[in-house]
N, C-alpha and C positions, 0 to 999 in steps of 0.2 A: 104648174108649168104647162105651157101648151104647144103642142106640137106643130112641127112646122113643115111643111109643103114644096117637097125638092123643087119638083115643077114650075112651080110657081115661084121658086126665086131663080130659076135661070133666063123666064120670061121679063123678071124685075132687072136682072143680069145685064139683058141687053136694053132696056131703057136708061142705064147708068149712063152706059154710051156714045147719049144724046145727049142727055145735060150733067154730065158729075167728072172732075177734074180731080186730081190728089195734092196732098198736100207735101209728100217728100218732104225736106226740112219744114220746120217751123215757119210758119210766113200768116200773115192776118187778110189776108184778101185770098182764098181758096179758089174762086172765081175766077180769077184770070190764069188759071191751071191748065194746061195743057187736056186731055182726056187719057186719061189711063187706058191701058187692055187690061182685063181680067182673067186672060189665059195664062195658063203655067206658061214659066219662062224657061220655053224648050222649043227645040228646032223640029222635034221629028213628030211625024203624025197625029193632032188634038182627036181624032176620031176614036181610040184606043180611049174606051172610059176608066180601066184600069188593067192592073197587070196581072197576066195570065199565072195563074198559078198550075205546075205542071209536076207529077211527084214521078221520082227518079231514084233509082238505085245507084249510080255509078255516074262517074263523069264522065260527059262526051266530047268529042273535038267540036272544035268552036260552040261549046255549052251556049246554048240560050239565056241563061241567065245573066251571061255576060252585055246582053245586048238590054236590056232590059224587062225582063220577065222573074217574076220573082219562084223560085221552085221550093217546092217540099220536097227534104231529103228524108231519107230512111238511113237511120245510125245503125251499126256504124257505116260509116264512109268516108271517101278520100276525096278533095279538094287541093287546091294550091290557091290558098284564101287569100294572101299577100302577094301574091304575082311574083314570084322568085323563080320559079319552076319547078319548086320543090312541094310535093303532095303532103298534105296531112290528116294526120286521121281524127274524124270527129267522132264524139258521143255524148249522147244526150240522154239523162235520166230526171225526172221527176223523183224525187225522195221522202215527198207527203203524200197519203191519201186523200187528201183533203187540196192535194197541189199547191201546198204554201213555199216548196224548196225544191231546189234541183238541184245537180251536181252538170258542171258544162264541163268536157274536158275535148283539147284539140293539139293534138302535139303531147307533148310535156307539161302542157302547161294546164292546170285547172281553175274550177270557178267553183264557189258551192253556193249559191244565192238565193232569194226568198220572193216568193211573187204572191197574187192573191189569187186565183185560182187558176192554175198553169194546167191549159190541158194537153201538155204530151209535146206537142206538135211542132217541127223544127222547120225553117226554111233558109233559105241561100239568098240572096241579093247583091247585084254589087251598084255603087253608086256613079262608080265613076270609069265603068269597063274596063278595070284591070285586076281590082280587087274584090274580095268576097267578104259580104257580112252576115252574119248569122243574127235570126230575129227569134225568139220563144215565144210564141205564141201564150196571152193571158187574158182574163176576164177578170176586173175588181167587186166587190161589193153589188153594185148595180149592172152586171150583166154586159157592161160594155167592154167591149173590146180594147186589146191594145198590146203593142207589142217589146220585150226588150231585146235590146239591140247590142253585140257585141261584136268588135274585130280585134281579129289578131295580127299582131304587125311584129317583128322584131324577137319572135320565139315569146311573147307574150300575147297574152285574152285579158283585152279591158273592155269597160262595159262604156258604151257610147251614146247610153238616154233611151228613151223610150219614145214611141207613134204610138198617136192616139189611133181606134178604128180596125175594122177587119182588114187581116193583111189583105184578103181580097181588092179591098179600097183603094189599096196604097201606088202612087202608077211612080215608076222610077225612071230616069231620064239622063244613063250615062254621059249623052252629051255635054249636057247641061251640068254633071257635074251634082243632081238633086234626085231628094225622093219627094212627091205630093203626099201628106197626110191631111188628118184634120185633127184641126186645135181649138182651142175655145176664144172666144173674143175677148180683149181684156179693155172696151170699155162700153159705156154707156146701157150695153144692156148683153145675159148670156146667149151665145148662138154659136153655131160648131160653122168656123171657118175652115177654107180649101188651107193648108199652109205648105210652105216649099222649106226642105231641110236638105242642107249638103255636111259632111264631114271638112271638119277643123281642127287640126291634130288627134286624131281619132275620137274625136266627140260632136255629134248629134245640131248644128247651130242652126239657128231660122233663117231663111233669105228673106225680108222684108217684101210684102208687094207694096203698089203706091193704094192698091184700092182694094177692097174684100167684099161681094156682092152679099146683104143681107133678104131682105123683100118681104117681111111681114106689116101686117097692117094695123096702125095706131091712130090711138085716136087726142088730140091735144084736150086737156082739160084746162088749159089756162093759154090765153093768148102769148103770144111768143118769135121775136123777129127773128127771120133768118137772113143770110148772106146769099146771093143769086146772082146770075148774068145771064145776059141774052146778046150774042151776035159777038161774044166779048166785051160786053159792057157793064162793069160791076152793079149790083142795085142792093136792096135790102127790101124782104118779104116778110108782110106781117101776118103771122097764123093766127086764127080766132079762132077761141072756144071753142069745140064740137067741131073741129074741123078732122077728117080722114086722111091721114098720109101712111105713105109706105116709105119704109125705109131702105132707102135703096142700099145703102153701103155705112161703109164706114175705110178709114187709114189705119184704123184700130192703134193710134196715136194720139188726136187731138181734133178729129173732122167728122162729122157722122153727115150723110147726104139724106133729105128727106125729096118726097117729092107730094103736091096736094093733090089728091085725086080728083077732087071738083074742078081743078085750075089747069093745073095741067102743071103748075109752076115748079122748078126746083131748087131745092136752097140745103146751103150748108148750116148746120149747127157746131157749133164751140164744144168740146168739151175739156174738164181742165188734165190735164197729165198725170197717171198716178193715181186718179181715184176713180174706181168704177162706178155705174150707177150714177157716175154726176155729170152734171152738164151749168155750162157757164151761162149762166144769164146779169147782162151789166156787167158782166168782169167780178162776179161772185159765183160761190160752188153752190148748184143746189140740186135736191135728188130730181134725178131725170121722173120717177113716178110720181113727183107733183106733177109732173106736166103732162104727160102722158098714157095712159091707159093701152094695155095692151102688149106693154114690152117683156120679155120671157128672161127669167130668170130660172137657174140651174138649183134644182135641191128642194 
């Protein structure tokens, strides 16, 4: 696997901007696509890289975390997690030394649940500025982060999915109604996308964007046409052998956008639905690493 270069894909980021369109539905001409934005889909300040994490013992009048800042609580404590006006009291234990199990209890109501290495650590969020959701902080097998997520609504604690990523990471956007995590790409090739998640009758759903900015550099091993415009005018581009592109993105549905480094040109590629790894060439599935060299894969 090899590692990939923030920097340098937010520089790739805004070249999308200038030639890569989305696919939204299904459609076979991607080129006369309107241009996507790439920024979360929120109203309030893009400058905020992520959400402040602030550790508190007590609730304050107009708590910050209501606005969007995510805080670390100290159990126990009292919140009014469902917006009732009614406070309740949380606690938080680990119950493995090894942090495979915790006991979550908030109100009357308990949870006893099993993670892969939970270190301790509890925090507050609310998604949509009226209510509170509590995340547990975990690490799997390979050291990365990620968090589970639980709200209580209705004198009940159910569990609402899990973000990928250090809570640090995570920028939440009451307005909007979302929280920003990162997720993994589900095709053509692995890479940790930005993704938007709001609550759905208390569970955890994705907001689809139209475009996900990738930006690493490949190399084509076998010539290979793409789909392109210029001015609004559809075309089709032919890549040869030993040719260097950057992938600019993808809809992480059915469109991956490349662009040539020599040309300058950019063009979309096919790929088929449901199967990662593959890319449509002639209207057949074939692995994207015949053609390619360079593409990163997870594991």
């Amino acid at each position: 696997m090899r590692k990939m270069g923030w920097s340098y894909i937010l520089v790739m980021a805004m070249l999308l901007l200038i030639g890569c369109g989305s696919k939204g539905q299904a459609v076979e001409e991607p080129a006369t696509m309107e241009i996507p934005s790439t920024e979360a889909r929120t109203e309030e300040d893009p400058s905020a890289s992520s959400s402040a994490v602030v550790q508190t013992t007590e609730a304050e009048p107009k708590d910050p975390v209501y606005t969007g800042l995510i805080k670390e609580i100290i159990v126990p404590c009292e919140y009014d997690l469902d917006g009732n006006g009614t406070v309740e009291t949380i606690n938080y234990q680990v119950t493995d030394p090894d942090g495979k199990s915790f006991d979550l209890k908030i109100g009357d109501a308990e949870i006893e649940g099993s993670g892969d290495k939970l270190t301790g650590k509890i925090y507050a969020m609310s998604i949509d500025g009226s209510s509170l959701q509590i995340l547990l902080e975990d690490r799997n097998s390979n050291a990365d982060d990620y968090s589970h997520v639980y709200v209580y609504q209705q004198d009940e604690l159910e569990p609402a999915g899990v973000l990928n990523g250090e809570v640090s990471s995570y920028r939440v956007h009451p307005q909007g109604r979302l929280v920003t995590a990162i997720g993994s790409s589900e095709v053509f090739q692995s890479f940790y996308l930005e993704k938007d998640f709001t609550l759905e009758n208390g569970v955890l759903v994705e907001i689809a964007r139209d475009f996900y900015p990738m930006g690493n550099e490949v190399t084509a091993r076998k010539a290979i046409t793409l789909s392109g415009s210029k001015a609004g005018v559809a075309y089709t581009m032919t890549v040869k052998a030993g040719s260097r592109l950057v992938v600019l993105g993808t809809d992480n549905q059915q469109w991956v956008c490349l662009q040539d480094i020599e040309t300058g040109e950019i063009g979309w590629l096919q790929v088929p639905q449901g199967e990662f790894g593959q890319i449509l060439v002639d209207g057949k599935s074939e692995s994207a690493q015949d053609y390619f060299d360079g593409l990163y894969y997870f594991g």
